[in-house]
N, C-alpha and C positions, 0 to 999 in steps of 0.2 A: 752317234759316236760309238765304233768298236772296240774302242782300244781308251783305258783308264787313263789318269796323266802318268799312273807310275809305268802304265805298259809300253807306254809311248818314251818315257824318260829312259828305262831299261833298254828299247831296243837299240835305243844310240849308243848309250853305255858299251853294250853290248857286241858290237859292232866291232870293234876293237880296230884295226890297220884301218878295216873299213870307215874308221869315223871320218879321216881328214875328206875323202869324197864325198862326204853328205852336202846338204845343202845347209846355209848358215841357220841360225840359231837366232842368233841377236837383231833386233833393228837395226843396230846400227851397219851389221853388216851387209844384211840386205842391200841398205841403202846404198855401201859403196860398192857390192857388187853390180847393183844397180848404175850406177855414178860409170862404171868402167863399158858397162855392153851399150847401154845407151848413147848416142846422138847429144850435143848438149843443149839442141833445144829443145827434146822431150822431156832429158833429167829436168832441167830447168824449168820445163812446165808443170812436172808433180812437185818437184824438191821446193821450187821458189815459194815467196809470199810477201804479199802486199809491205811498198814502200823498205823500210829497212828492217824491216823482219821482227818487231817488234813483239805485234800479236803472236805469230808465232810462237817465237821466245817465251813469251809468259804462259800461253799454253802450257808451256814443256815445266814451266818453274810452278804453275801454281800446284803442279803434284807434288811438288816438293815440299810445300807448307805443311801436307798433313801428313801423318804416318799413324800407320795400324796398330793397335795395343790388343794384341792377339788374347785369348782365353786358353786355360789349362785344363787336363784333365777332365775334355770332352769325348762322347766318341763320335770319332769322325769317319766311321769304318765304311759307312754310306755316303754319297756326295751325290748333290743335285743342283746343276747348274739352270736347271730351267726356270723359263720366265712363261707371263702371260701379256699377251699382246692382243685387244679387239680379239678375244674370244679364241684366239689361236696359241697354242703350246710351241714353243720357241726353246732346244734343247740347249741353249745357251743363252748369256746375257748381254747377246752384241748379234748387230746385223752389219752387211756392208756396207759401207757408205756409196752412195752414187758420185761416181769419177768418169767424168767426159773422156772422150776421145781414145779407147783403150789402144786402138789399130797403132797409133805411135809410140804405143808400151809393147808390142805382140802380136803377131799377126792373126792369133785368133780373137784378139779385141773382146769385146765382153763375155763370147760365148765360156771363155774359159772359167771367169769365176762365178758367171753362172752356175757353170753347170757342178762346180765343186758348192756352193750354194746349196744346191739343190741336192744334191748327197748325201749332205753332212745336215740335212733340216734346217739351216740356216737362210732369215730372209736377207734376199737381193735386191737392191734398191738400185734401179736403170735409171742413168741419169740423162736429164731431155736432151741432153748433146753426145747419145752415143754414137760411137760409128756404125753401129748394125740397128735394125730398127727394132721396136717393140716385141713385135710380132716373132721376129724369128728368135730373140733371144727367149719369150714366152715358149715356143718351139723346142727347143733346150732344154726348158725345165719342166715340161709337163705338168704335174700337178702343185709341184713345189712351190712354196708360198714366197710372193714376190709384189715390192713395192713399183712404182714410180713417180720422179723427181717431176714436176711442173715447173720450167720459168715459162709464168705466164703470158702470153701473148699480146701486142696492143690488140686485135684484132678478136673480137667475143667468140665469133664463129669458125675460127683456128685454134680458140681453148677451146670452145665445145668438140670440135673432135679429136682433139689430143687426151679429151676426159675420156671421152669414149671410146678409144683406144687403151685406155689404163687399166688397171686393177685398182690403184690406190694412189694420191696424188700429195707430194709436198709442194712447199712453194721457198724460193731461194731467192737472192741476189737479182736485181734484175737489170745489172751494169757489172761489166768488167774491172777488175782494182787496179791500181796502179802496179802492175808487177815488173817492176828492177832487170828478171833475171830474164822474163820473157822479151821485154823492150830490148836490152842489150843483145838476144839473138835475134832479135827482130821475127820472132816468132808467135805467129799466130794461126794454128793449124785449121782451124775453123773456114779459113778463106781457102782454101783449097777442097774443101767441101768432106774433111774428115769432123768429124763429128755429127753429119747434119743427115743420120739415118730416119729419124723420126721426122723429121721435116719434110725431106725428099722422099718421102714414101707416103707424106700428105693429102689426098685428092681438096682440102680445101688450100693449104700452101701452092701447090701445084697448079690451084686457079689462078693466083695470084700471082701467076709471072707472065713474064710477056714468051720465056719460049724456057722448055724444061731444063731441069739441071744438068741432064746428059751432052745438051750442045751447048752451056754456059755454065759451071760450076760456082765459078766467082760473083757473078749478076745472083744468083740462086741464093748463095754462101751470105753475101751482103744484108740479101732482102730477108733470111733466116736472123742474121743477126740484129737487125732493124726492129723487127718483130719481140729479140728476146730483150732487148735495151730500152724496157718498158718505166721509162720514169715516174707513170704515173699511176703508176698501181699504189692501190689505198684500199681503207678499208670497207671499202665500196667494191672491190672487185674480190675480196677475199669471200663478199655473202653474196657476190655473182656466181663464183666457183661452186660454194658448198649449193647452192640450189642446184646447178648442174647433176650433182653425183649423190646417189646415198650410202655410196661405200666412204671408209674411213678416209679422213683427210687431218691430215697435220701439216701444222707450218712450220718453216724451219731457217735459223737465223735469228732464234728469240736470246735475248742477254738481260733485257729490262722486262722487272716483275710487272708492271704496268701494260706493257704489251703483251706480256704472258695473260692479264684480264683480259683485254681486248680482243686477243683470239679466242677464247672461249666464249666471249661474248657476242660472237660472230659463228658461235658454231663448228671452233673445229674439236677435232677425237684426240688432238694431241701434239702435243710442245715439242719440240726439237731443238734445246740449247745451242747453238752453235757462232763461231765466226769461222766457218768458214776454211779450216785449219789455219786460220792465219793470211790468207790469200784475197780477202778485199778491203778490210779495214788496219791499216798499219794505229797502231797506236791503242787499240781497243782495250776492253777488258776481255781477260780468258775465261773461258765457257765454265773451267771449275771454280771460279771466283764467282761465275755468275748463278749456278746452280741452285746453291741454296736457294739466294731470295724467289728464283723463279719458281722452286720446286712448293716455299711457304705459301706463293702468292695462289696455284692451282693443283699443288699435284696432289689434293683430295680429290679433286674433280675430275680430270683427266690425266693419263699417263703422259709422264717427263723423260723423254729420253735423250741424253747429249754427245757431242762428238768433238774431234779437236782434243790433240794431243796425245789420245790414250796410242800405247806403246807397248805395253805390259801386263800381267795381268791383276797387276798390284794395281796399275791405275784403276783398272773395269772395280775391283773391290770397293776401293774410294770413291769414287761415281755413285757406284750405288748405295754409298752409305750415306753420300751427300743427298741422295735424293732422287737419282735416275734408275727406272724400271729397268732403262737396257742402255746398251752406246754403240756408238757406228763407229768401225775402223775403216781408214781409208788409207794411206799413203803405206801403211806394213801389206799390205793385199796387193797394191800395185807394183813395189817393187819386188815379190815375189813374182808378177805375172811377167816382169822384165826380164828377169833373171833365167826362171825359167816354166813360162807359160804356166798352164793347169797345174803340173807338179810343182811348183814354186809356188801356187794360192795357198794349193792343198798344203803343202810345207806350214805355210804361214800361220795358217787358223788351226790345222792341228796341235801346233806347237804352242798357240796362243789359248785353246781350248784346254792341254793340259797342264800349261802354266797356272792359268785360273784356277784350272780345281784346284791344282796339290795349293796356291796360296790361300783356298777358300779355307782347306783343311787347316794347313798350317796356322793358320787365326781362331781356330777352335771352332769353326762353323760345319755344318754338314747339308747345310742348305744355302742359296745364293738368296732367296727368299726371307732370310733371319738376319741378313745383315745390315744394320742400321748405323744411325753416328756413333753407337756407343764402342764403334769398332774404332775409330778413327779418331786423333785428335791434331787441333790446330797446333803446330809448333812454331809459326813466326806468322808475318804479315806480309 
């Protein structure tokens, strides 16, 4: 980070005629500048969520339960947002979320907020269904610290080398939700063989066909998705995985504190609150509802980090006071990358980097490391 949040706040200020050219400010505007350059079956495929949008929704509402009862008369003249993650210094308290298929957001598809990732010292998290493979977005970043998403495989010997191509491995969903807005476009970009870079760039996927992706995309795209529509993952294949690797692995999709034991009892480095933004379980509980209990149930043991919903930097405050080390933004980074590529991530997370601070300060905080519940309190149910 070059630039403080007030120096980033000032230069818009600053700016004067020049402000109305900038790029937006708000989520929300992102989003419908987003809404207007996009296609509606790509909006439709970040924007939607599972059934009638329920999860979603409450996402968005359970920030709304707490509010910050800031402290006075502190000095907040120095501010430090950074966190600790598996041994690594992280100058912020959020990483990206892993989001398939960027190539229908931007024609530079992941590389773009890769590579602002890796600039700004923030980890990127490649998600298993991107359109560029591993390797080249690795390429990008150089030495910059970088996750990857796992949905794991029926097949043992296509997750041993999907581990072996990773740095670091989550585990998600391993069935598609009922999504409303995708069905009604009848979109699903996956069968056209966007998102299936890590796949198709397989040598054990690649044994497994009868003739490559290049002369059947669809046959390929299909037998990809056969593979991710793993019903029967249990907790049997979660201490298959962690033998595989001895780099850090977390699981991600945890809501019940019960399963938050489970996984550590199984081995992994670390919890991942999540539904998902909203996009496989309609009806669920939202991830800030769920925090606490999961954070009581393990986060002396291993670090809790969650995602879904956050917007703001008020939310990342509340997250962490509930209990999360860090959080993953996903849909304000994508629709900046719609908007407008690399300079619209970079937009995104600068603006969300110095929103955080200045609210870190404004709470009387000068570290992101001091704040706890004591920051925060329940005002309804």
């Amino acid at each position: 980070m070059s630039k403080s949040g007030e120096n980033i706040q000032m230069d818009i200020y600053e700016s004067g005629d020049e402000g109305a050219k900038l790029l937006p400010v708000s989520f929300e505007e992102w989003e419908e500048r987003a809404r207007k350059v996009l296609a509606a079956g790509p909006f439709g495929y970040v924007y939607g969520a599972a059934g009638a949008g329920d999860t979603h929704q409450a996402n968005l509402d359970a920030f709304k339960k707490y509010q910050i009862r800031p402290r006075v008369c502190c000095d907040v003249s120095n501010r430090n947002l950074q966190v600790h993650l598996f041994g690594q210094s992280v100058p912020v308290p959020f990483l990206l979320a892993p989001i398939g298929v960027n190539s229908i957001f931007h024609s530079d598809a992941e590389l773009a907020p890769a590579k602002v990732a890796a600039d700004l010292g923030i980890p990127y998290i490649l998600s298993n269904v991107s359109t560029l493979s591993l390797e080249k977005v690795a390429e990008v970043m150089g030495d910059a610290l970088r996750w990857f998403q796992l949905y794991p495989p029926k097949d043992h010997e296509l997750t041993k080398s999907l581990i072996q191509r990773a740095e670091a491995a989550t585990v998600d969903f391993t069935l598609l939700g009922w999504r409303e807005k995708d069905l009604r476009n009848a979109y699903l970009p996956f069968l056209s063989g966007e998102g299936m870079g890590n796949y198709f760039s397989d040598p054990v996927f690649r044994q497994k066909l009868d003739e490559p992706p290049e002369k059947n995309v669809k046959k390929a795209s299909l037998k990809a998705l056969e593979e991710g529509n793993n019903t029967c993952f249990t907790w049997k294949e979660v201490a298959f995985i962690r033998e595989q690797t001895r780099l850090p692995l977390l699981i991600k999709g945890i809501t019940h504190p019960e399963d938050a034991k489970l996984a550590v009892n199984h081995g992994v480095d670390g919890i991942i609150v999540s539904n998902h933004g909203g996009r496989q379980l309609d009806g669920a509980i939202a991830t800030l509802d769920a925090l606490p209990s999961v954070y009581e149930a393990v986060g002396r043991e291993v670090p809790v980090l969650m995602d879904s919903g956050i917007r703001r930097g008020a939310d990342i405050i509340k997250a962490i006071a509930l209990g999360a080390t860090a959080v993953l933004i996903g849909r304000p980074y994508i629709y900046g990358l719609a908007v407008a590529g690399e300079s619209g991530v970079r937009q995104v997370i600068q603006n969300l980097i110095a929103e955080t601070e200045l609210q870190l300060a404004i709470s009387g905080k000068s570290s992101i490391q001091k704040v706890d519940r004591s920051l925060v309190m329940k005002v309804r149910d």
